[in-house]
SERO-4910 file (N, C-alpha, C, O; in steps of 0.05 Angstrom, whole numbers):
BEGIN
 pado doro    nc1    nc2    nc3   cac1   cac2   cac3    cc1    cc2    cc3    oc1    oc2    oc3
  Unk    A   -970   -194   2819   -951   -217   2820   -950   -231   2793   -931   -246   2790
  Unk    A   -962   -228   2780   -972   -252   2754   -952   -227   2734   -936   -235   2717
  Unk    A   -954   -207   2737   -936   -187   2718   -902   -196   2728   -883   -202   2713
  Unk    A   -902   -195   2749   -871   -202   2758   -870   -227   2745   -851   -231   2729
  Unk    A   -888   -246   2749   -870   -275   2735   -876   -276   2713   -867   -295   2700
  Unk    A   -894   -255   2698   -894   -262   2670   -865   -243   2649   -856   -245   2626
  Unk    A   -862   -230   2670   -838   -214   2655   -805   -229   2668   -784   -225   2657
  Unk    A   -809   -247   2693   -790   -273   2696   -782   -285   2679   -758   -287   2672
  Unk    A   -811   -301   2665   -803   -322   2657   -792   -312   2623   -775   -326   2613
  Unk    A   -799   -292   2610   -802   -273   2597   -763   -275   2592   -749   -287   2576
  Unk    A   -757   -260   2610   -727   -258   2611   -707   -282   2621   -683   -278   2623
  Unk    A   -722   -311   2627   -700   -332   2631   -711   -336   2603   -690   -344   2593
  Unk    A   -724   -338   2587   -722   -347   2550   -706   -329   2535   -699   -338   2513
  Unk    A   -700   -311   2539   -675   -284   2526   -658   -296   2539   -644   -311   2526
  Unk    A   -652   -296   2569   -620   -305   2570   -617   -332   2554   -603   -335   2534
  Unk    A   -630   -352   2565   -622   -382   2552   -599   -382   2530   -578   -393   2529
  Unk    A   -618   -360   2507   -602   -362   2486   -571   -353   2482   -555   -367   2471
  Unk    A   -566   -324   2495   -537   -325   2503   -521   -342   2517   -496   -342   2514
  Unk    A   -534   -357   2533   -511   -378   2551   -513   -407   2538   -505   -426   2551
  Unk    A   -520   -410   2520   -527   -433   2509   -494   -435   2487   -479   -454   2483
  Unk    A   -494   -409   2476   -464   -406   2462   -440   -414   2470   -423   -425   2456
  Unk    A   -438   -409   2496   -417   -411   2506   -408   -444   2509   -386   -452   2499
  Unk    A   -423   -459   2520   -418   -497   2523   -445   -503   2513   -467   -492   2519
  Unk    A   -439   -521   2497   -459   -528   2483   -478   -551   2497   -500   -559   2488
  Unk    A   -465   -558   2519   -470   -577   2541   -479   -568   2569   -485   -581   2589
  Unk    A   -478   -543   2563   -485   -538   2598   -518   -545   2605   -522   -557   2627
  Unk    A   -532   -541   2593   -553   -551   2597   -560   -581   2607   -574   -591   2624
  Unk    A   -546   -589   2591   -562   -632   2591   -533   -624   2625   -540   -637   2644
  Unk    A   -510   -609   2631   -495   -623   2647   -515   -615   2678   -518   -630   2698
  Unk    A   -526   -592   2675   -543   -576   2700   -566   -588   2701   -579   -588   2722
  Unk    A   -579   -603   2675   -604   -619   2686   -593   -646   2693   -614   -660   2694
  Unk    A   -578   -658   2697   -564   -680   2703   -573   -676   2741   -569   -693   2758
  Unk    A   -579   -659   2745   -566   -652   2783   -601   -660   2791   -608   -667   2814
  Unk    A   -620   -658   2770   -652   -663   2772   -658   -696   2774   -680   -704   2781
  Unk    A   -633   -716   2765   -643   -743   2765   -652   -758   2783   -665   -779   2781
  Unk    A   -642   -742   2806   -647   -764   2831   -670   -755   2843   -672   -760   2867
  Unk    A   -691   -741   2830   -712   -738   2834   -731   -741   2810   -751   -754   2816
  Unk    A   -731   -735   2787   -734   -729   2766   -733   -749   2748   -752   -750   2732
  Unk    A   -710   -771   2745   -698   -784   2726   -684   -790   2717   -669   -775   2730
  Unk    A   -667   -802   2699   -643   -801   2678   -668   -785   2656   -689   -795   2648
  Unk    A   -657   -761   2651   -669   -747   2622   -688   -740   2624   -702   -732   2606
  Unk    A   -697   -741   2653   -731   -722   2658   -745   -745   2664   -768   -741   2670
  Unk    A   -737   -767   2663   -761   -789   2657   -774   -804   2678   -776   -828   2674
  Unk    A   -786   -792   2707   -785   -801   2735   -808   -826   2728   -827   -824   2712
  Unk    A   -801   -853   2746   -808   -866   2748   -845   -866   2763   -857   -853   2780
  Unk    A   -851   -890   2740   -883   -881   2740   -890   -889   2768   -877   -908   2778
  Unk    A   -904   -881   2777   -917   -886   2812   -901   -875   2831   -907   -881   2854
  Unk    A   -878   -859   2826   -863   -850   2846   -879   -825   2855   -870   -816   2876
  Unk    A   -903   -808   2843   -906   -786   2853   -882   -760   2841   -889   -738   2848
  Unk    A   -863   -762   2828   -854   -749   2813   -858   -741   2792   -852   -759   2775
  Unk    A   -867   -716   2779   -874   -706   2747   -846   -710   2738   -824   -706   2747
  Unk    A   -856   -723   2712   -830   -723   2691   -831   -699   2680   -851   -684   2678
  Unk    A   -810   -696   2675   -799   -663   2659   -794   -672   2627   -805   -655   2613
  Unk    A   -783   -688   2614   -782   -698   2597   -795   -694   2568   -809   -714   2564
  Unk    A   -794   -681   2552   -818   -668   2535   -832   -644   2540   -840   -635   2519
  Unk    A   -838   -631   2560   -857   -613   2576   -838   -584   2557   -815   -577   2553
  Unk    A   -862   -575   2552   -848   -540   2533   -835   -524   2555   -844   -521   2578
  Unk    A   -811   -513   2541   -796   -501   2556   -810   -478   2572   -804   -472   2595
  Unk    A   -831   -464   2557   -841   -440   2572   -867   -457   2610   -873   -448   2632
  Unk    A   -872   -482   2597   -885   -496   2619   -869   -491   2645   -877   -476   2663
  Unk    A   -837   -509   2645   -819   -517   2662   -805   -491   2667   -785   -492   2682
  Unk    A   -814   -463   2653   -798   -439   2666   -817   -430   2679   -810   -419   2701
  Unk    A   -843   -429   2673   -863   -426   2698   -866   -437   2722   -866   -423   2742
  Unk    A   -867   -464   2722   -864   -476   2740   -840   -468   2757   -840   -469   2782
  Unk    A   -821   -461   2744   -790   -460   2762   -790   -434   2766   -767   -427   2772
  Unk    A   -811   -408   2766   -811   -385   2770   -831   -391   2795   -826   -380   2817
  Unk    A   -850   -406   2793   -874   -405   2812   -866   -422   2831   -878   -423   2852
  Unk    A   -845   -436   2827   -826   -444   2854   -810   -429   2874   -812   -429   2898
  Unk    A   -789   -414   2855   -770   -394   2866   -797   -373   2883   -795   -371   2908
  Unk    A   -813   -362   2872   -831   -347   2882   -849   -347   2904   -857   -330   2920
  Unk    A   -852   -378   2901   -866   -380   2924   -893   -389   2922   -901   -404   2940
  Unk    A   -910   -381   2901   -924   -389   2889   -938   -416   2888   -961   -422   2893
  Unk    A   -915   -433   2880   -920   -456   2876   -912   -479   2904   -894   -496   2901
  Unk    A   -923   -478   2922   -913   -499   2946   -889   -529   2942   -891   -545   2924
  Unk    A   -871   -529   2961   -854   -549   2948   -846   -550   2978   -846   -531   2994
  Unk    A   -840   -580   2984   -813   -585   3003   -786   -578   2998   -770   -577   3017
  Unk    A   -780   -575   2977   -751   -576   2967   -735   -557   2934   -713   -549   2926
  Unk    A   -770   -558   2922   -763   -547   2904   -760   -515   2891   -753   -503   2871
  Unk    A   -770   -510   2918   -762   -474   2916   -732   -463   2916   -720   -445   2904
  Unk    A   -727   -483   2936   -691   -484   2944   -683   -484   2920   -680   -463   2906
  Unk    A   -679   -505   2914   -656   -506   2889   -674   -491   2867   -660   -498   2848
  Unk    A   -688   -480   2858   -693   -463   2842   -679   -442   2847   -665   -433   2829
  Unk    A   -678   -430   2872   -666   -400   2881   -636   -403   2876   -622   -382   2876
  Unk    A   -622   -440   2871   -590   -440   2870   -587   -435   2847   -563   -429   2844
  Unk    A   -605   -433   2815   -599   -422   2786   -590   -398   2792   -589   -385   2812
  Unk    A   -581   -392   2759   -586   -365   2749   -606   -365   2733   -612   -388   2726
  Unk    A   -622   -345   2721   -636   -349   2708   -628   -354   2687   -646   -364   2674
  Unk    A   -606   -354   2673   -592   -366   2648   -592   -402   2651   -598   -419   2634
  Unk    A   -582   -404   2676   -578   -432   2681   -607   -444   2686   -606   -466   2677
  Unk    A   -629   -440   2696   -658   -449   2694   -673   -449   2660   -692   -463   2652
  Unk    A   -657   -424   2642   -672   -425   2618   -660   -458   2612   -675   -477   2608
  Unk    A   -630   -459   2613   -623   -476   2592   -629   -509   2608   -622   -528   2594
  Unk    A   -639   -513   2632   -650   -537   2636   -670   -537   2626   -676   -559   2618
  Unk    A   -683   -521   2623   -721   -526   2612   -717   -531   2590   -733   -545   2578
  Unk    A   -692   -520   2575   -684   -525   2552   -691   -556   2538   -709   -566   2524
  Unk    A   -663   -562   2552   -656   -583   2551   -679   -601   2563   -685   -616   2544
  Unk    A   -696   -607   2584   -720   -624   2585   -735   -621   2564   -746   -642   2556
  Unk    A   -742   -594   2548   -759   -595   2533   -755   -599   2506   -768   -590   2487
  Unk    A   -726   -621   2506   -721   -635   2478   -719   -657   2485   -704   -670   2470
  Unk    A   -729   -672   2507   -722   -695   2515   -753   -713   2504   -774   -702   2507
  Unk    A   -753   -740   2492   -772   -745   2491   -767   -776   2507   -787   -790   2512
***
């Protein structure tokens, strides 16, 4: 299993970079859909029990969002919408969180 997600996460950092060409915005617009859990900009409010994403290296937040989709990682909610990316569209939110300071 650790080979499957390491060659996952492996290939949402190769795509990122092709879909990133196309709108230079798609990223900050697809992590925008993370605020109402997350934050404005990653930045979840302290004591809510929510990790900020905010700063966190992109290869962190593609693990994490691989070990969600997978199963791996236990979630009420957050396996779901992991499985609604593409892996192009999950590189370039991690992206984008992981220029956020």
């Amino acid at each position: 299993m650790k080979v499957f997600t390491s060659t996952f996460v492996a290939a949402l950092l190769l795509a990122a970079g092709t879909a990133h060409a196309a709108d230079p915005n798609l990223g900050r617009n697809l992590a925008a859909t993370c605020a109402n859990c997350h934050g404005t900009n990653g930045k979840a409010v302290k004591g809510s029990g929510i990790d900020s994403l905010a700063g966190e290296s992109k290869e962190k937040l593609l693990q994490k969002l691989a070990d969600f989709r997978s199963g791996d990682k236990p979630a009420s909610i957050m396996h779901q919408i992991a499985k609604g990316y593409t892996n192009e569209q999950l590189g370039l939110i991690a992206e984008y969180f992981a220029a956020q300071k």
